[in-house]
C-alpha positions in Angstrom: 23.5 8.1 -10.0 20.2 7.7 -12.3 18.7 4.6 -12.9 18.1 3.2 -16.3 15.3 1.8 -17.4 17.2 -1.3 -17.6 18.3 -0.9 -14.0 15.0 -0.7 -12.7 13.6 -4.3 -14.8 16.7 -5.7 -12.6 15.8 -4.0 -9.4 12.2 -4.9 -9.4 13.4 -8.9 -10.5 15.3 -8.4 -7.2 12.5 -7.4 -4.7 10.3 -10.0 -7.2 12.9 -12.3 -5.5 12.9 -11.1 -2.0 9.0 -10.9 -1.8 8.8 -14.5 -3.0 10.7 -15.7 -0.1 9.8 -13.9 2.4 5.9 -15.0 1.1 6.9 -18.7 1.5 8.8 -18.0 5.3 5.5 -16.0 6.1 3.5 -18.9 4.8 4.9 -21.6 6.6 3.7 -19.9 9.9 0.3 -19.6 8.7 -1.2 -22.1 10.7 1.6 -21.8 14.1 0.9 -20.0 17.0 3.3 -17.4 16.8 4.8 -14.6 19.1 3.1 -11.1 19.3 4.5 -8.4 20.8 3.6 -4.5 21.0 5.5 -1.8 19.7 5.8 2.6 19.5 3.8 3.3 16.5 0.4 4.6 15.5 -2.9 4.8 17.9 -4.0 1.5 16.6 -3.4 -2.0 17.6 -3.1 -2.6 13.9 0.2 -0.4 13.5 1.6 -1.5 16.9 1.7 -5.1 16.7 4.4 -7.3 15.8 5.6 -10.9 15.6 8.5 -13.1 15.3 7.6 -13.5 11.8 7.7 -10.2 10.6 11.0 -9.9 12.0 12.1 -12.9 10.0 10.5 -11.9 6.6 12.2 -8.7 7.1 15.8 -10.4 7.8 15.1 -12.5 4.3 14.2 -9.4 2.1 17.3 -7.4 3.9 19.9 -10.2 3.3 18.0 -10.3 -0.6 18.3 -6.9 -1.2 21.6 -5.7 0.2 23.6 -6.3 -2.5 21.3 -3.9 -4.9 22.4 -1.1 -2.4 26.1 -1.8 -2.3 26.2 -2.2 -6.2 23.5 1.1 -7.1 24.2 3.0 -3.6 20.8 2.6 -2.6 19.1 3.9 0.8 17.0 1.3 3.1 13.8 1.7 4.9 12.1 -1.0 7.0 9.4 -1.1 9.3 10.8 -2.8 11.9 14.4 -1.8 11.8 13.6 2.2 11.9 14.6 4.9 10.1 18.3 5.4 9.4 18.2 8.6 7.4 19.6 6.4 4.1 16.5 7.8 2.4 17.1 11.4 2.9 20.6 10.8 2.0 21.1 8.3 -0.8 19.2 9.0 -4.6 16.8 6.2 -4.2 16.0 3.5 -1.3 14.4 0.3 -0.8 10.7 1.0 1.4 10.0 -2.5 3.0 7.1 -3.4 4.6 7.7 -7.5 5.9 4.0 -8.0 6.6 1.5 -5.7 6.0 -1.4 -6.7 7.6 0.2 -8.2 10.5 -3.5 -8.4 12.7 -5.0 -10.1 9.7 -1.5 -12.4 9.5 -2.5 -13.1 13.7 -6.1 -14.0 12.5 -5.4 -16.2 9.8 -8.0 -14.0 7.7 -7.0 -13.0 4.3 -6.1 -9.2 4.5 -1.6 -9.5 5.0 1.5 -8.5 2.1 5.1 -8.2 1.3 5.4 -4.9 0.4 8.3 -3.3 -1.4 8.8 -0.4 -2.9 12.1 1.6 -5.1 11.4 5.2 -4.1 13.0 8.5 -5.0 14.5 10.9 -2.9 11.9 13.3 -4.2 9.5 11.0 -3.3 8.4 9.3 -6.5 7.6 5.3 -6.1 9.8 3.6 -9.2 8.9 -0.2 -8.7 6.3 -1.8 -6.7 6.0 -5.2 -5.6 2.8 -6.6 -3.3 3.3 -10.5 -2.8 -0.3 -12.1 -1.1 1.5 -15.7 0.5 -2.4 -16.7 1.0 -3.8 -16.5 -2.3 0.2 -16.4 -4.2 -0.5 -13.5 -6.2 2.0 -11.1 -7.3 1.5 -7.4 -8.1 4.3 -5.6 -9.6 5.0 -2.2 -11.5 7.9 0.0 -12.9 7.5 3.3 -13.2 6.8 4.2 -16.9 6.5 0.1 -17.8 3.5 -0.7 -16.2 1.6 -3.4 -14.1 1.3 -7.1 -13.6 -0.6 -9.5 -11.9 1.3 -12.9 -11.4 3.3 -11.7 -14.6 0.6 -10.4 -17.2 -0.3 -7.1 -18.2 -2.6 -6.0 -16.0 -5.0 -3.1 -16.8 -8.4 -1.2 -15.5 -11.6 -1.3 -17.3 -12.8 1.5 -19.4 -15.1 3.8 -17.6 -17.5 3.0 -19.7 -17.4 -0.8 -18.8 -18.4 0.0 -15.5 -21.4 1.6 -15.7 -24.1 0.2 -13.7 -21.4 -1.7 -11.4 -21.4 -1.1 -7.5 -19.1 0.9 -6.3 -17.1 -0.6 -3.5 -15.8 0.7 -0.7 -12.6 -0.7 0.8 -12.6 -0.2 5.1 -9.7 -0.8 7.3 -10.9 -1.1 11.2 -10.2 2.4 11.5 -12.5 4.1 9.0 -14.7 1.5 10.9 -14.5 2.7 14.0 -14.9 6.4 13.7 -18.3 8.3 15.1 -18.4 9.6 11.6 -18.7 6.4 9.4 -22.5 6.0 9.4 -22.5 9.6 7.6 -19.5 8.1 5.2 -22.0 5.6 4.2 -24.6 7.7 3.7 -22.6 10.3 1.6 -21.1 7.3 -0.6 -24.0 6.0 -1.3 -25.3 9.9 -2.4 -21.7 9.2 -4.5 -22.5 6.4 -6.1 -26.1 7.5 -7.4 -24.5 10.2 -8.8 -21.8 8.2 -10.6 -24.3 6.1 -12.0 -22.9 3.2 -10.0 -25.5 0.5 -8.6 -25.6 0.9 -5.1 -22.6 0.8 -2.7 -20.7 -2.4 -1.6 -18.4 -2.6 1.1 -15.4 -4.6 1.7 -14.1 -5.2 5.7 -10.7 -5.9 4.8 -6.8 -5.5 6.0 -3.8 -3.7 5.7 -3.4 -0.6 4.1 -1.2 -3.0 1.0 -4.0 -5.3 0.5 -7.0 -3.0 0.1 -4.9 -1.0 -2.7 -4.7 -4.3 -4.0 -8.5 -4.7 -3.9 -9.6 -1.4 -4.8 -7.9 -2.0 -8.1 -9.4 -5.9 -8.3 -13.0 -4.1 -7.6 -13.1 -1.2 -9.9 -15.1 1.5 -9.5 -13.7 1.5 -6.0 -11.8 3.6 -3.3 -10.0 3.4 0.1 -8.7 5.9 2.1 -7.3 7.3 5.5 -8.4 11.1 6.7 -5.3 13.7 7.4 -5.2 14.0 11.5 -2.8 15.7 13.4 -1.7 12.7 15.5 1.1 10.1 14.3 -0.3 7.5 12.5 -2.5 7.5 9.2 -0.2 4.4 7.6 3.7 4.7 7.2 5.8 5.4 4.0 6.9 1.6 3.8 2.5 1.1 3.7 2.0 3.1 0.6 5.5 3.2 -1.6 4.9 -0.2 -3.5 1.1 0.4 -4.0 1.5 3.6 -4.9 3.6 2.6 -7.5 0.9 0.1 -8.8 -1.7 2.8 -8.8 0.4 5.3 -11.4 1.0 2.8 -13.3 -2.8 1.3 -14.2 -3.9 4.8 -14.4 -5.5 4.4 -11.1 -5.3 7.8 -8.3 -3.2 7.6 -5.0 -2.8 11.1 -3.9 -3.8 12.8 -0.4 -6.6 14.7 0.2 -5.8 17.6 -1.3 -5.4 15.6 -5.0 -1.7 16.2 -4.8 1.0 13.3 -5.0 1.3 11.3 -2.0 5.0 12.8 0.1 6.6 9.1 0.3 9.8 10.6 1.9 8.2 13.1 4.4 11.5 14.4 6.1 10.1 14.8 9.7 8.4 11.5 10.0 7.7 8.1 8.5 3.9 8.6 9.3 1.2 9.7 6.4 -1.2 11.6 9.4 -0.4 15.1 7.7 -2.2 15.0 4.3 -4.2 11.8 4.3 -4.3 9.1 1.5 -6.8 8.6 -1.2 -6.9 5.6 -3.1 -9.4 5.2 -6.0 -9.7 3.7 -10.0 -11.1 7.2 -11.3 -10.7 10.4 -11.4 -14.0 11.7 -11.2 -14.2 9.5 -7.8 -11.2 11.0 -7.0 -12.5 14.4 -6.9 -15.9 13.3 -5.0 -14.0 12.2 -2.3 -12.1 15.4 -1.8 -15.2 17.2 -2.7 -18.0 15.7 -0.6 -15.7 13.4 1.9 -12.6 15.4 2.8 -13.5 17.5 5.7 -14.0 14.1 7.7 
């Protein structure tokens, strides 16, 4: 079947919904010790831990959200329940991320998201919704409809209103960590000059969900993840929803070759093959892939 327009305002009320309550589970575990366990996933601690609670605010959107795949014969994807096949198989699925961010969550740091996101079996993100329990804001977006924070239009800057801004660089712990960043920061800040941007600011933050988020609170700005040949690099349920968000403020989320992100990669639910590149302009955009994208 094809989704209306009309079906997709409902849809994206729905994981609205699901997000909500999964936020307020998730935040009344914010200041409890809580179970932590490790699990197959990336190279990273930060893709292989998980707790009691992200099994719980996975269970809440699940139960939230079934009835949306009965009625519109829609696929599932979770991160902690695996990959079923449903989204190589059904029109559209549900990509459902519990906590994104789950080392931040463990911390108590700010950096952790609901994620969920209406994909395409071609790949296409249709709705995205980011829920942030710690500071309760709401990020949403239909595809062709456009964005909201906590309910209003939501909208970047002209380019012209951010002339003589800093631009800010989002890091994750792994861009961190790499023998290469000193030479990142030395090539942004080359970036920025040339941009016209004052100086280079960095931002230490969390999951992959949240700094999308903050890249397009911080404009001029970018985050990203470098193609590598082993697994990792994020998963499909880390980038659906904010994907989504990105098209729809006019903002880029491609891979490193400038080309659509593959949100349903058939052999895997990892991003390792073609890398991610989040940024708020174009002309960033093609920096990155320009001066940046060998690694």
């Amino acid at each position: 079947m094809t989704l209306t327009a009309e079906n997709l305002v409902y849809l994206s009320r729905c994981a609205i919904s699901a997000a909500t309550k999964a936020g307020e589970l998730i935040t009344g575990y914010a200041d409890k010790n809580v179970d932590v366990h490790l699990k197959e996933a990336g190279e990273n601690p930060a893709s292989q831990v998980v707790t009691e609670v992200d099994l719980r605010s996975e269970a809440v959107i699940v139960e939230a959200l079934q009835p949306t795949c009965e009625q519109f014969d829609l696929g599932l994807l979770t991160e902690e329940r695996g990959d079923d096949g449903s989204r190589l198989q059904k029109d559209y699925f549900w990509c459902i991320d519990p906590i994104d961010g789950t080392l931040p969550f463990i911390e108590g740091v700010p950096g952790y998201a609901v994620s969920i996101g209406l994909v395409s079996q071609a790949g296409e993100a249709l709705i995205g919704v980011v829920y942030d329990p710690l500071s309760k804001v709401l990020y949403s977006a239909i595809k062709g409809q456009g964005a909201l924070r906590n309910g209003e239009a939501w909208a970047l800057p002209s380019n012209a209103s951010l002339t003589g801004k800093p631009l800010t660089l989002v890091c994750d712990r792994g861009l961190q960590e790499l023998p290469v960043y000193p030479r990142l920061l030395e090539q942004f800040e080359t970036i920025a000059k040339r941009m016209g941007a004052v100086g280079l600011r960095r931002l230490h933050k969390g999951g992959a969900v949240m700094n999308g988020c903050w890249v397009l609170e911080n404009p001029p700005a970018c985050y990203f993840k470098f193609p590598k040949p082993q697994k990792g690099g994020g998963s499909l349920w880390d980038f659906a929803a904010i994907a989504c968000l990105f098209h729809e403020m006019g903002a880029m989320a491609t891979d490193f070759h400038g080309q659509p992100l593959d949100l349903n990669r058939a052999d895997s639910t990892f991003m390792n093959h073609r890398g991610v590149i989040f940024t708020t302009d174009q002309a960033l955009l093609s920096e990155i892939i320009k001066g940046i994208g060998r690694g």
